[in-house]
Backbone bond lengths (Angstrom), bond angles and torsions (degrees), N, CA, C in turn:
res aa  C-N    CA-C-N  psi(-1)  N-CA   C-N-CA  omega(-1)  CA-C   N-CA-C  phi
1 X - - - 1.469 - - 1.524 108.29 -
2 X 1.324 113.37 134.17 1.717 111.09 -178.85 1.321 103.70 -111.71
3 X 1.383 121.03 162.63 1.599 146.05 -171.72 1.664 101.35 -37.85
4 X 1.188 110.97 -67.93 1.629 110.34 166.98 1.348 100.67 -52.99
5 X 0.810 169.44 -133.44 1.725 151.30 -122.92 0.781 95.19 -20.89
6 X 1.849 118.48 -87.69 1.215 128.04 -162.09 1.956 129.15 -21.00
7 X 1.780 91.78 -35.14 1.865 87.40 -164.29 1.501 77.17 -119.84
8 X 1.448 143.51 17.77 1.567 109.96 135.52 1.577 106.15 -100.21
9 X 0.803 123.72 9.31 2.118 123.42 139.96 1.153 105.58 -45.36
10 X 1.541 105.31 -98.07 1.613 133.01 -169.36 2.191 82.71 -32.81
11 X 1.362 117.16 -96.20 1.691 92.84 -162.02 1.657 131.08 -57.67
12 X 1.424 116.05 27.18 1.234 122.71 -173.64 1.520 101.08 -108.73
13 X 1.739 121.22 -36.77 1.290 107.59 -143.98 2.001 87.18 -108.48
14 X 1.564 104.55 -14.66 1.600 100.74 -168.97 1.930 103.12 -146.10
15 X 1.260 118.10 120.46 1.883 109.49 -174.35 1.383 92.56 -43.82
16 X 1.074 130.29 136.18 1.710 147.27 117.43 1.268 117.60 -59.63
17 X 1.409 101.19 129.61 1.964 112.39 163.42 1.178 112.83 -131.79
18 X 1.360 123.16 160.48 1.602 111.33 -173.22 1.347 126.22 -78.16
19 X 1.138 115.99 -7.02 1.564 129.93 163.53 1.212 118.44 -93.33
20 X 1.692 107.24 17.24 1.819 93.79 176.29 1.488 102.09 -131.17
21 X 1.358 108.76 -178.45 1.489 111.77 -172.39 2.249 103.59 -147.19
22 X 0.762 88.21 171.26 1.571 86.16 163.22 1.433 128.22 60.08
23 X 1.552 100.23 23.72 1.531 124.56 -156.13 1.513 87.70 -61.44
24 X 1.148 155.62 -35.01 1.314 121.83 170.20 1.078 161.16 -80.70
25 X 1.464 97.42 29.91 2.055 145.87 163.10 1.485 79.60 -74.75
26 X 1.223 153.23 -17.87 1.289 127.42 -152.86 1.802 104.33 -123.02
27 X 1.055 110.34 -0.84 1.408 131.15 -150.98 2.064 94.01 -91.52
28 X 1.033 100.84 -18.76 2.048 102.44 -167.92 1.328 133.38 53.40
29 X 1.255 125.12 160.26 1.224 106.97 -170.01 1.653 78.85 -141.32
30 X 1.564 90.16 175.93 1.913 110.46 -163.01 1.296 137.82 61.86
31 X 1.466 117.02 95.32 1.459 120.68 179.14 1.580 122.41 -9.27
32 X 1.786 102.08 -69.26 1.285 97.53 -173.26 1.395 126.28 -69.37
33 X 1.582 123.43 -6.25 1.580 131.35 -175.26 2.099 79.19 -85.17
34 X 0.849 128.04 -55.91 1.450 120.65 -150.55 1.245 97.92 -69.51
35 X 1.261 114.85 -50.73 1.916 117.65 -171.85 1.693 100.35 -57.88
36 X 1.423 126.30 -38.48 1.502 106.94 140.36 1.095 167.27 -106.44
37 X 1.762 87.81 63.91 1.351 112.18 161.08 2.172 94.86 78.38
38 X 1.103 124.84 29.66 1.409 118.55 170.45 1.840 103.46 78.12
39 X 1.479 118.37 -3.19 1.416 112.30 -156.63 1.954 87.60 -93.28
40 X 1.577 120.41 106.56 0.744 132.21 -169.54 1.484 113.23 -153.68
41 X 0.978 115.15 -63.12 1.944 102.69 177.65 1.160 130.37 -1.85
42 X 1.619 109.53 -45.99 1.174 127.51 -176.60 1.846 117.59 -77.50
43 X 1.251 96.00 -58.16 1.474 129.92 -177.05 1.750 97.03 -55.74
44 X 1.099 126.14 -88.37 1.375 138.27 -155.29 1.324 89.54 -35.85
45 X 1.971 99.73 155.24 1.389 127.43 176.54 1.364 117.40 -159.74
46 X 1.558 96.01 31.37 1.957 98.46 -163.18 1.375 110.56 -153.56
47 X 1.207 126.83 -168.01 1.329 122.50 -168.52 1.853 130.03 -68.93
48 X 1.802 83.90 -11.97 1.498 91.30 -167.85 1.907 90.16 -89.32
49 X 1.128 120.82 -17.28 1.429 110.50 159.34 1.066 136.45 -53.65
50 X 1.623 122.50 4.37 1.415 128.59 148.17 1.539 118.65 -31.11
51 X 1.587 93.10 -67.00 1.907 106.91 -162.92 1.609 100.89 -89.92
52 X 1.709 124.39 -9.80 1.565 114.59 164.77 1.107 125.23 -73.75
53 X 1.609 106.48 -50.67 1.399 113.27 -162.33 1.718 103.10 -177.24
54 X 1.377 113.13 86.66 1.531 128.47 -153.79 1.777 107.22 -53.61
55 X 2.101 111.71 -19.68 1.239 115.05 -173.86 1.618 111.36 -73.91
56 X 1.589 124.23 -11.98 0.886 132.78 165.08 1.784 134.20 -66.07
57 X 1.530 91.29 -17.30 1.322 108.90 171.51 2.077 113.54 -69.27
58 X 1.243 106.63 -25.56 1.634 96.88 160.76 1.236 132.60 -71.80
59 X 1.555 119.20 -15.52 1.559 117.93 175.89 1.872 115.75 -67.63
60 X 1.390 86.73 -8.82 1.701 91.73 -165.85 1.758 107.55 -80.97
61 X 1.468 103.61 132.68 1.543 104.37 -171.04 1.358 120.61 -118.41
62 X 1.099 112.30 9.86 1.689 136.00 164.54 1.167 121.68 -115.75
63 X 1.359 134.21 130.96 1.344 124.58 148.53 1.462 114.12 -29.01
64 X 1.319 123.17 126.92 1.647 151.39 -170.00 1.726 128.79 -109.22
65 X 1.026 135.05 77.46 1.530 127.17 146.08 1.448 132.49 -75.27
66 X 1.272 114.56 124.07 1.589 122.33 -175.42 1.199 98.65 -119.82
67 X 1.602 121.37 137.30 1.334 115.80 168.73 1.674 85.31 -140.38
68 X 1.384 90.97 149.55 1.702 107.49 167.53 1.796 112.30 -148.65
69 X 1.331 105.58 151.58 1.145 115.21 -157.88 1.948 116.51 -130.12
70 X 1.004 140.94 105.56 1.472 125.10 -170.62 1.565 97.58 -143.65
71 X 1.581 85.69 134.80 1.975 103.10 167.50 1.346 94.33 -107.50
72 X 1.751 88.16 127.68 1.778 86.68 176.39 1.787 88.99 -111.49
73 X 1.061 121.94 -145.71 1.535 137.31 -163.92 1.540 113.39 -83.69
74 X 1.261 131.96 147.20 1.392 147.87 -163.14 1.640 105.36 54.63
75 X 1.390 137.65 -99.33 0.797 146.47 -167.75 1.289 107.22 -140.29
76 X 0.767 140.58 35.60 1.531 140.54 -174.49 1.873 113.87 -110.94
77 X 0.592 114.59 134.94 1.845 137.08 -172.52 1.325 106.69 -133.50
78 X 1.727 117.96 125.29 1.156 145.59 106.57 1.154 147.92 3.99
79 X 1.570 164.54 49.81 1.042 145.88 -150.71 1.288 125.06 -137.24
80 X 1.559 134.97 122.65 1.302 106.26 -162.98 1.571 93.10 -153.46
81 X 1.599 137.21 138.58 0.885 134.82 -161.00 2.016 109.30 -141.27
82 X 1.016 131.44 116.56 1.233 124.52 -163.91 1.483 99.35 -134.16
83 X 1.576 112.72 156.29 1.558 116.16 173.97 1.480 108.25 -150.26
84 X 1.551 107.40 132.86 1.729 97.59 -176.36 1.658 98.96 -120.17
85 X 0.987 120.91 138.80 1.919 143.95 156.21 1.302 123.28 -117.88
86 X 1.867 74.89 96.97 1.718 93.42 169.35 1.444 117.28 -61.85
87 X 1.971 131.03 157.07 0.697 122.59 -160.77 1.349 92.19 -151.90
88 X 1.489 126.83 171.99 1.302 128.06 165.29 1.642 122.97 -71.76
89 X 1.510 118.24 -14.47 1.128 143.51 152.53 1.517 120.11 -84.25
90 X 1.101 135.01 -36.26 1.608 124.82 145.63 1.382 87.00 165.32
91 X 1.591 93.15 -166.06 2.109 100.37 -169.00 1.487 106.84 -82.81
92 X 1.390 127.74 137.66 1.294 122.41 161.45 1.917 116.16 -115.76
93 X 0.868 114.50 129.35 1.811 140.06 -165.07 1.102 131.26 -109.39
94 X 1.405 124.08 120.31 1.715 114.06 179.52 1.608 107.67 -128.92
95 X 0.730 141.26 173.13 1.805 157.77 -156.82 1.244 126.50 -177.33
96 X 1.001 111.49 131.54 1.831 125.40 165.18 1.196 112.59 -122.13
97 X 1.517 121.54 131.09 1.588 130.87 175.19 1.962 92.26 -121.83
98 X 1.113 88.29 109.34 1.819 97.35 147.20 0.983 133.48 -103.84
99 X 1.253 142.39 98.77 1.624 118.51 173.71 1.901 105.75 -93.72
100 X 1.017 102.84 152.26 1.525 101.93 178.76 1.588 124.94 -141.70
101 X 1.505 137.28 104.06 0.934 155.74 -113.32 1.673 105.81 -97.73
102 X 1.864 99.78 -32.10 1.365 103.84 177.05 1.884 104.91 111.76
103 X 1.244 98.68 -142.51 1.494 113.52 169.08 1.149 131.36 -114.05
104 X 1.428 134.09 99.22 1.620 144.60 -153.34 1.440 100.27 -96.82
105 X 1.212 110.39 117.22 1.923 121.04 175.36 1.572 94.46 -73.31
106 X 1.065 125.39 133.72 1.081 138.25 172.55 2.035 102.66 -118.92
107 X 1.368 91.35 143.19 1.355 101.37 -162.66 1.572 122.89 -135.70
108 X 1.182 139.00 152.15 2.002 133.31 -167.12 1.243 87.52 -77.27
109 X 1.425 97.53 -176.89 1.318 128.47 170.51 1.513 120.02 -69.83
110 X 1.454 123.66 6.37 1.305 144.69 -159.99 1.725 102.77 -125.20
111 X 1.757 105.90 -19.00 1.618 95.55 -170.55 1.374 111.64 104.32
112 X 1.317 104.64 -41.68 1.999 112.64 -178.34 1.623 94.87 -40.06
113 X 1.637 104.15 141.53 1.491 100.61 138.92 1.497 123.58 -89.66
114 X 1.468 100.15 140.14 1.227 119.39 169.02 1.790 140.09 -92.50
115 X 1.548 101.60 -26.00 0.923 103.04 -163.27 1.947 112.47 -167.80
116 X 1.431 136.61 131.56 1.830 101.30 155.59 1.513 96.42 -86.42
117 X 2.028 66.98 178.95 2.215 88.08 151.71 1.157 89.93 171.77
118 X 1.310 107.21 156.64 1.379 128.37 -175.48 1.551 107.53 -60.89
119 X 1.530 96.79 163.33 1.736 117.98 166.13 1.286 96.43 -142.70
120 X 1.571 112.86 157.38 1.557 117.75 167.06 1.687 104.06 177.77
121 X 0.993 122.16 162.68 1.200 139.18 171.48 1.573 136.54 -142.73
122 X 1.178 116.03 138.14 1.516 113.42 -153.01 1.833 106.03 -132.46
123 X 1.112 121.76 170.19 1.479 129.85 162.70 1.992 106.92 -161.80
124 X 1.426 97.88 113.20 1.453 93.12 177.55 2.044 100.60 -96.58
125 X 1.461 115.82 132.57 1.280 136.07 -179.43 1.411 110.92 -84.79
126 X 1.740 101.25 157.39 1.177 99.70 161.91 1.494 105.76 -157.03
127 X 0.948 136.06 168.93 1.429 129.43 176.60 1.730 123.43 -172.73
128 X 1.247 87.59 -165.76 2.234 90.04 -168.35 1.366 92.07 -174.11
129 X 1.450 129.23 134.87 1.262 138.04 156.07 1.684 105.90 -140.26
130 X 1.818 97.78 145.23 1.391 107.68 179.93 1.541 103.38 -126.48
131 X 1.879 107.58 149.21 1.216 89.97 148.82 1.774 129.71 -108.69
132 X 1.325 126.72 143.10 1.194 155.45 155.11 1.343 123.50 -41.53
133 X 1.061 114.71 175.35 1.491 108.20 178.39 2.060 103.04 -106.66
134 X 1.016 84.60 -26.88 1.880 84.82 -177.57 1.505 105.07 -107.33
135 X 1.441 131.44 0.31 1.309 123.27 161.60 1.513 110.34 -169.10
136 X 1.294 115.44 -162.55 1.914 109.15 171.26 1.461 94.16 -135.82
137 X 0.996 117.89 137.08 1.587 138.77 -165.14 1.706 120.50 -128.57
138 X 1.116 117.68 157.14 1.467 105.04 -169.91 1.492 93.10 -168.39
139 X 1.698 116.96 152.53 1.543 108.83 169.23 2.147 84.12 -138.38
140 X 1.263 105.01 -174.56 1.379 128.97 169.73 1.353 103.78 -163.87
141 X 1.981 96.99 159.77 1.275 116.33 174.75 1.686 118.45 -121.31
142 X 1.080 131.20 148.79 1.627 130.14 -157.86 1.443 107.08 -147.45
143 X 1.629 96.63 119.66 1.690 103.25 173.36 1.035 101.13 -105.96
144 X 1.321 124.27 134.52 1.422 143.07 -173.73 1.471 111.46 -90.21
145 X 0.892 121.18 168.74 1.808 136.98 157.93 1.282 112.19 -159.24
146 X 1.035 119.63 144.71 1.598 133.48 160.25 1.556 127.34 -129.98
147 X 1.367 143.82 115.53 1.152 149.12 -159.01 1.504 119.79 -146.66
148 X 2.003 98.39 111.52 1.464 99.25 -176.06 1.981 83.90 -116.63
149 X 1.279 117.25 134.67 1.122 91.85 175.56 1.420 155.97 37.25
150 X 1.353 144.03 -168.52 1.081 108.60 174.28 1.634 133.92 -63.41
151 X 1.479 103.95 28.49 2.036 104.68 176.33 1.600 93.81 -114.42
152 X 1.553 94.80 154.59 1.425 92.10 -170.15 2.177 83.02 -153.18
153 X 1.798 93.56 149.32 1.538 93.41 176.30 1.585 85.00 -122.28
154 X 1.464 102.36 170.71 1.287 111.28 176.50 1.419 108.72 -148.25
155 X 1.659 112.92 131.33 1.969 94.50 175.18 1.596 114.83 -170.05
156 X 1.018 143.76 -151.47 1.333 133.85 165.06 1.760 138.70 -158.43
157 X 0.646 156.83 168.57 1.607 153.83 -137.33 1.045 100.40 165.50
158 X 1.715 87.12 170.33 1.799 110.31 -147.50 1.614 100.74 -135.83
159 X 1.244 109.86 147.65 1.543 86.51 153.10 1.778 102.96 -154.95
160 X 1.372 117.74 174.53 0.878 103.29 -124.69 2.374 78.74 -156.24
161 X 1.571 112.85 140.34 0.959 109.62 -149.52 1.669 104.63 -149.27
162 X 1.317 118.16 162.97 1.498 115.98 177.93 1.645 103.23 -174.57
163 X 1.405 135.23 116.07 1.553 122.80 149.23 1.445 121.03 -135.95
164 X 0.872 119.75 140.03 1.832 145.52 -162.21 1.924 88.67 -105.24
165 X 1.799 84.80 122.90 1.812 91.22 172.68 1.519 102.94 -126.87
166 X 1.791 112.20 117.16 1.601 108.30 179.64 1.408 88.58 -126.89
167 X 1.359 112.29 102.58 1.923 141.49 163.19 1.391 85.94 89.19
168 X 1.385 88.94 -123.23 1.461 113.88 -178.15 1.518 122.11 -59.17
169 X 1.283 111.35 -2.27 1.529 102.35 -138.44 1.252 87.76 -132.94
170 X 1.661 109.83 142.47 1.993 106.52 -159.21 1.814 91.79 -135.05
171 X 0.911 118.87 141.96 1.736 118.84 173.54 1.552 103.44 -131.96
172 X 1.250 120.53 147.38 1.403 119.84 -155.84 1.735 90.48 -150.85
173 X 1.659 102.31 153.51 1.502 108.21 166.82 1.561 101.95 -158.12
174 X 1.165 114.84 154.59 1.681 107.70 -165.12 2.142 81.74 -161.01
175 X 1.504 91.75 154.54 1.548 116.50 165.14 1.429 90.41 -135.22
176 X 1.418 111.20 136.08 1.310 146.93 168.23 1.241 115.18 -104.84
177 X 1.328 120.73 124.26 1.584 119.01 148.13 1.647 115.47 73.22
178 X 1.372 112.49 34.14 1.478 145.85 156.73 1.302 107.13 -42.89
179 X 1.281 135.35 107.45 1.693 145.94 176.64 1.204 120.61 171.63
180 X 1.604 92.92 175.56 1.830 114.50 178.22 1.346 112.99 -49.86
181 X 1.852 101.41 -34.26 1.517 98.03 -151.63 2.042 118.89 97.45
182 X 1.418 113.08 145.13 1.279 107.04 -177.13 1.639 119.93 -97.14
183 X 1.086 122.62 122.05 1.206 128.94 168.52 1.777 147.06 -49.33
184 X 1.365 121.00 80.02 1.566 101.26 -132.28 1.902 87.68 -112.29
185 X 1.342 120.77 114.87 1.192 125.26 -153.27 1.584 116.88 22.19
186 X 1.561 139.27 -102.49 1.688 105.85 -152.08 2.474 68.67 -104.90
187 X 1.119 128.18 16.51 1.672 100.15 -171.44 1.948 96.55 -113.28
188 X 1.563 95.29 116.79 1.585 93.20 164.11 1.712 124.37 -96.34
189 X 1.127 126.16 136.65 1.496 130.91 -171.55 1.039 107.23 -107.90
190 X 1.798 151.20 150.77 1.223 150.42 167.15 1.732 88.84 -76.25
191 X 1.445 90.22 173.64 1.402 110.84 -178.58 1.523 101.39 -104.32
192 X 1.445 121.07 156.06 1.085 117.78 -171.64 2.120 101.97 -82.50
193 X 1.458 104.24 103.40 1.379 101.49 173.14 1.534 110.90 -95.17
194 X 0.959 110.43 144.75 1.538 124.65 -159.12 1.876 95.79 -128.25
195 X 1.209 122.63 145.62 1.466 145.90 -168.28 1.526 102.46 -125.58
196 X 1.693 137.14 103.78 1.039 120.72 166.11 1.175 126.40 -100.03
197 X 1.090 134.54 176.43 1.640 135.04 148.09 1.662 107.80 -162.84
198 X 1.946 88.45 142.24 1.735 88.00 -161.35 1.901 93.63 -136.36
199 X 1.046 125.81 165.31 1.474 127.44 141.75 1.628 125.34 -132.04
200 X 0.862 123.50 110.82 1.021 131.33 179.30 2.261 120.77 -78.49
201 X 0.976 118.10 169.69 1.447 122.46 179.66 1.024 112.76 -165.71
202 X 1.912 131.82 123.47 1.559 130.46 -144.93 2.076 72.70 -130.96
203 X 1.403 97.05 134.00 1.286 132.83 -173.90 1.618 120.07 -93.29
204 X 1.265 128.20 137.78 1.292 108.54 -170.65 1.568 112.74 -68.58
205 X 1.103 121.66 171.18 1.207 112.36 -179.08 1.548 129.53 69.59
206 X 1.830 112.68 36.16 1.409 134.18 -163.82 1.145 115.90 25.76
207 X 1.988 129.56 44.89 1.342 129.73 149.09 1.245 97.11 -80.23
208 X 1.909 94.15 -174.42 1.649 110.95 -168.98 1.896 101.83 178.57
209 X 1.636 96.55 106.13 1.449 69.55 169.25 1.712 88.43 -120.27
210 X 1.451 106.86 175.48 1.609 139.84 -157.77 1.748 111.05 -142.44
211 X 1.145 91.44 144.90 1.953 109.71 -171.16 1.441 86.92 -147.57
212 X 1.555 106.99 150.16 1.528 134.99 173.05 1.741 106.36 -154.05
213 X 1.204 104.06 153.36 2.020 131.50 164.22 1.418 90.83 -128.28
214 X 1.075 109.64 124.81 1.679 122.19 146.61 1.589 107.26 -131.26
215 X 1.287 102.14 144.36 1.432 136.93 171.94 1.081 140.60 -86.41
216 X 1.157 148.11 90.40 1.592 127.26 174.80 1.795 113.42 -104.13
217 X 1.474 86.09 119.29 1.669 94.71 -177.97 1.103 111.72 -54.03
218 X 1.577 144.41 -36.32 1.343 137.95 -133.48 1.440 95.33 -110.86
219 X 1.554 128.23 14.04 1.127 105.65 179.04 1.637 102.94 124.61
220 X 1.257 135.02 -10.97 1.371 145.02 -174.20 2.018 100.92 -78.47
221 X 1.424 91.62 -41.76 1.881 76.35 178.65 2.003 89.04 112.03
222 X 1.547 81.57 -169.89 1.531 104.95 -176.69 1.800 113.39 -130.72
223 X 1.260 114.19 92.37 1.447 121.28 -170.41 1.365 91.63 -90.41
224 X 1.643 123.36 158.47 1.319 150.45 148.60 1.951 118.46 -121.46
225 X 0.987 82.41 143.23 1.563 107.49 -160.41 1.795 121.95 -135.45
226 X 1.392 130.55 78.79 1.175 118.40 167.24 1.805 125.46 -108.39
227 X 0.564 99.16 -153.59 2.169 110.47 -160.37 0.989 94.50 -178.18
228 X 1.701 83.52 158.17 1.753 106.31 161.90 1.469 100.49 -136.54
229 X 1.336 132.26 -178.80 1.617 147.77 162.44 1.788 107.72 -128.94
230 X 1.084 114.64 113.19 1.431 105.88 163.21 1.938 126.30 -116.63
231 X 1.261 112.45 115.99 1.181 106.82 -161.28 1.678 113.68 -89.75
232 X 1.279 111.49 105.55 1.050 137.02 -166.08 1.313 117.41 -61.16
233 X 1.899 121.62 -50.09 1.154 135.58 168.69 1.735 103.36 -119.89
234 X 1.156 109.11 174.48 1.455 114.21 164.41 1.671 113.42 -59.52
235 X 1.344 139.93 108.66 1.219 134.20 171.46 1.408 113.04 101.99
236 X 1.317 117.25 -2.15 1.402 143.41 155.67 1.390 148.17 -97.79
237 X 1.308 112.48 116.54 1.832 101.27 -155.37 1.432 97.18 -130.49
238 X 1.328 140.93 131.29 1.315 147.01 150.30 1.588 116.95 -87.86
239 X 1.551 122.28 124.51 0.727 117.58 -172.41 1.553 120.74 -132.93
240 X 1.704 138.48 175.24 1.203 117.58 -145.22 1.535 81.38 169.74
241 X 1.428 104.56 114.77 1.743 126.89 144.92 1.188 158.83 -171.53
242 X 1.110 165.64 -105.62 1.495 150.29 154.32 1.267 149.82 172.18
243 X 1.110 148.83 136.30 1.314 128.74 -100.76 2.014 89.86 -169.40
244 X 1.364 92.35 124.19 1.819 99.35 -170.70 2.188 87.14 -83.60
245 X 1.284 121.53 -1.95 1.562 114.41 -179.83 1.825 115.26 -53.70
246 X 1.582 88.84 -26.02 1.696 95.50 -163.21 1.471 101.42 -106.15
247 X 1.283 124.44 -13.36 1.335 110.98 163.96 1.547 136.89 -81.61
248 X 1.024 122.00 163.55 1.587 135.25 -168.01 1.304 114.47 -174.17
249 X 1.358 126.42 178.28 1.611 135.44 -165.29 1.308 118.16 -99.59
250 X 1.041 111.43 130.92 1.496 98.89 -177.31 1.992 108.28 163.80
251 X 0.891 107.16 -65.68 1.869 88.40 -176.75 1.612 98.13 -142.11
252 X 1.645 140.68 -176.88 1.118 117.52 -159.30 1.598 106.66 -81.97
253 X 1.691 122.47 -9.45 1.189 128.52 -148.21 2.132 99.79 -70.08
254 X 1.628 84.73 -27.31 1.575 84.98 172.37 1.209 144.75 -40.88
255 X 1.558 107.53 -30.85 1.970 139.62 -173.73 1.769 89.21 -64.31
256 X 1.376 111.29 -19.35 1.531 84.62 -170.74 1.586 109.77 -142.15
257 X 1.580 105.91 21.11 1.602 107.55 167.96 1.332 134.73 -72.49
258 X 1.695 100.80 -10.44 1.518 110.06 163.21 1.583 121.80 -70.22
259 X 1.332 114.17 -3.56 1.383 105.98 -163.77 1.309 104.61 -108.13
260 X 1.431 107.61 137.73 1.560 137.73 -172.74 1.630 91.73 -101.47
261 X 1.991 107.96 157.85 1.538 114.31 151.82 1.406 91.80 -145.65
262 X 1.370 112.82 -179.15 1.221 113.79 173.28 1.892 110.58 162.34
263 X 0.975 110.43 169.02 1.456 110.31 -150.36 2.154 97.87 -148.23
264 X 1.766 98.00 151.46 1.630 89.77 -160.13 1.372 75.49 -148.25
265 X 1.443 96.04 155.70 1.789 128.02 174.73 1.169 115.11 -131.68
266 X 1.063 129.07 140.78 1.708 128.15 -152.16 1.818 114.74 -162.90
267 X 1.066 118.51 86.42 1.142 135.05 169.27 1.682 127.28 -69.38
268 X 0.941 98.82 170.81 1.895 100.50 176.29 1.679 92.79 -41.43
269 X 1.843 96.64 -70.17 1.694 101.54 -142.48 1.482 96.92 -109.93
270 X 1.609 125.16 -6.14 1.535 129.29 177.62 1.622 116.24 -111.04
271 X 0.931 120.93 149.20 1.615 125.69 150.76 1.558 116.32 -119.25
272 X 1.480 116.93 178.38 1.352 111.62 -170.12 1.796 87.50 -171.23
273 X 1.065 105.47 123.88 1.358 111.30 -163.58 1.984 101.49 -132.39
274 X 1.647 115.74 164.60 1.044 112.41 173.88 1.471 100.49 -172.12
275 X 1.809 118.53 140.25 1.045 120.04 161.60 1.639 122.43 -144.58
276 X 1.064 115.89 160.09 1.408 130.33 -168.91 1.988 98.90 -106.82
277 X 1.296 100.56 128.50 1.540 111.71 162.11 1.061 114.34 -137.80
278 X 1.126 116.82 152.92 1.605 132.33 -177.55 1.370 114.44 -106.41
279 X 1.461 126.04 100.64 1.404 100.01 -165.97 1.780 102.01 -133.92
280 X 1.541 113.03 19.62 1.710 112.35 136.74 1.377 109.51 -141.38
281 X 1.429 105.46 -157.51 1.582 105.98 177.25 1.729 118.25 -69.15
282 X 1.156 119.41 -10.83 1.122 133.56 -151.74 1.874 123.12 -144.22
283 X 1.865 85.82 -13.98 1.874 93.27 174.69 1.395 118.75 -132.26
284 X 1.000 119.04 141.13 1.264 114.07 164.03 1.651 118.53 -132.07
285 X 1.754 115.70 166.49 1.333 107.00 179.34 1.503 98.81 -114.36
286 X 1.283 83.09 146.86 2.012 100.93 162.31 1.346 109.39 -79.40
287 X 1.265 128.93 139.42 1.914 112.40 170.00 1.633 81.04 -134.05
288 X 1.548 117.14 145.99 1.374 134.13 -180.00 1.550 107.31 -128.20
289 X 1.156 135.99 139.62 1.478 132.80 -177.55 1.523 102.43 -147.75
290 X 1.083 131.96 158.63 1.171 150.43 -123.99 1.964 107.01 -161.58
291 X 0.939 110.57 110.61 2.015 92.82 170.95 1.072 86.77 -136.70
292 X 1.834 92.71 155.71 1.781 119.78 155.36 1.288 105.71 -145.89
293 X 1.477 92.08 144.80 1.113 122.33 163.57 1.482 152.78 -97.19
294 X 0.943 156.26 88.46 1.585 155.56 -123.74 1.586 117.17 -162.58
């Protein structure tokens, strides 16, 4: 894969702005949060609520593994693995996101190739959520890495979480990706921090639909994002939503690059999840995730 691949990747799979860095904090993890459309803050109650909204990590009443998995385009992989343990003192959570880029041809000032080497990027998690008497709250902490070859940044962020559940009806708010920013020889970039707020409403008959606003101060804008889940059989959920993050101008195929589908299997002690995104005129990613419970 050469440099041009590489950075129409990086702006295909996450917005880039020139004041940000680390765009694949922005990328999400878990089938069923993506298949609706990112509208989760509110919604989540499980392990993949690490990287949504960490206050969601107290609803969880089992020990938790989530794994999810996505090949997006050239050589590049996805990977992200999280686990929550509930406690009599509240849930505690850890996570790994890799994405990994493959092998980057690096080339002279002439075009020649010269040489590969890897790229990749990582964030190892950590977290704690309690519930309260006036809401359930949660924060995490995130060590970063970034690696193009031999340059490498290093740094860390926070994020930071809260949702209030009255019946049916769930309201959620989360800060993402709180920091210095990564340092990449003498140029530092903020990280893309994102501001959410969501409400969610769970339907009789194990539906659920979900609404989100997220923010990015530095220049990212103000996206909206909702879903629904409809459970078709017992242990079966089809799902479907959409998200103004993936749209932009350009030919008519755009009217509908925000839209996610995706479909879930759900056992006593397993789940099995899957979603479809569209994220050019011409690509899309599969993301597959996996839970247990114990």
């Amino acid at each position: 894969m050469n440099m041009i691949t590489l950075a129409v990747l990086l702006v295909a799979t996450a917005p880039a702005f020139a004041a940000e860095t680390a765009s694949f904090l922005t990328v999400g993890t878990g089938a069923r949060a993506l298949s609706l459309g990112g509208a989760y803050s509110a919604l989540g109650e499980d392990a993949d609520s690490l990287y949504w909204n960490p206050a969601g990590l107290s609803k969880v009443e089992k020990r938790e593994v989530a794994v999810s998995h996505a090949e997006m385009f050239a050589n590049t992989r996805l990977d992200h693995l999280a686990y929550a343990h509930p406690t009599s003192h509240g849930t505690f959570a850890a996570g790994l996101t890799y994405l990994s880029y493959g092998k980057v041809d690096s080339r002279d000032g002439l075009g020649r190739p010269t040489a590969e080497y890897d790229a990749s990027d990582a964030a190892v998690s950590a977290g704690y959520a309690r519930k309260l008497d006036f809401a359930e709250v949660g924060a995490s902490v995130k060590y970063l890495r970034s690696h193009v070859g031999s340059t490498e940044a290093q740094g860390a962020a926070f994020d930071l979480g809260a949702r209030k559940t009255l019946g049916a009806l769930m309201f959620g708010a989360a800060v993402r990706n709180a920091g210095p920013g990564l340092k990449y020889e003498d140029q530092r970039n903020d990280l893309p921090l994102r501001l959410a707020a969501g409400a969610a409403y769970k339907l009789a008959g194990g539906h659920a639909l979900a609404f989100e606003l997220t923010n990015g101060p530095h220049g990212a804008g103000t996206d909206v994002a909702f879903g629904g889940e409809y459970q078709a059989i017992a242990g079966t959920c089809l799902r479907a939503g959409y998200t103004t993050r993936n749209v932009g101008g350009g030919t008519g195929f755009d009217a509908v690059r925000g839209l996610s589908l995706g479909m879930g299997v759900s056992l006593e002690r397993w789940s099995l999840d899957y979603a479809v995104l569209p994220i050019g005129e011409l690509v899309t990613a599969h993301r597959f995730s996996l839970g247990a419970r114990f």
